[in-house]
C-alpha positions, 0 to 999 in steps of 0.5 A: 408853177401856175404860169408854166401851165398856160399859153398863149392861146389860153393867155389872150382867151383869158385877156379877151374875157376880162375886156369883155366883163369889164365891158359888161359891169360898163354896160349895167352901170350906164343902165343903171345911171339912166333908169334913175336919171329918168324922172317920167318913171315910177319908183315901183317901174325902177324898182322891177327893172333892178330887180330883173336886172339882178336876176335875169341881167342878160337879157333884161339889159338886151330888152332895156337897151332896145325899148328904151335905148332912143330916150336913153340916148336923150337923157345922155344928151341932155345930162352933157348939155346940162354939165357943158351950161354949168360949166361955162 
């Protein structure tokens, strides 16, 4: 049986990678919102930075999130603001 064959060592370890995948899959797809939430960019700069994050995810989402993480943070700002006035 595939249960009697593990512990809890093997068990958190195993818990520990499902948060920690999860929260990746978290992080590209709030990347991915706000490379399209960003109207300043060209199709063709939208277009490369998928393509890398595709095939070089790791360290192209490290180098989206330092270059560009200041406006990022004012697109997310401005999207809740924008909800928040439709809202009310």
């Amino acid at each position: 049986m595939f249960l009697a064959d593990i512990n809890l060592g093997e068990a958190l370890l195993l818990a520990l990678e499902i948060f920690f995948f999860v929260i990746w899959i978290w992080i590209l797809i709030t990347i991915l919102t706000d490379l399209f939430r960003d109207h300043q960019m060209s199709g063709w700069g939208k277009a490369a930075w998928v393509l890398f994050l595709v095939f070089v995810p790791f360290i192209t989402a490290l180098i989206y999130l330092i270059a560009r993480g200041e406006g990022m943070r004012d697109r997310a700002i401005k999207a809740q603001t924008d909800a928040k006035q439709h809202m009310d």
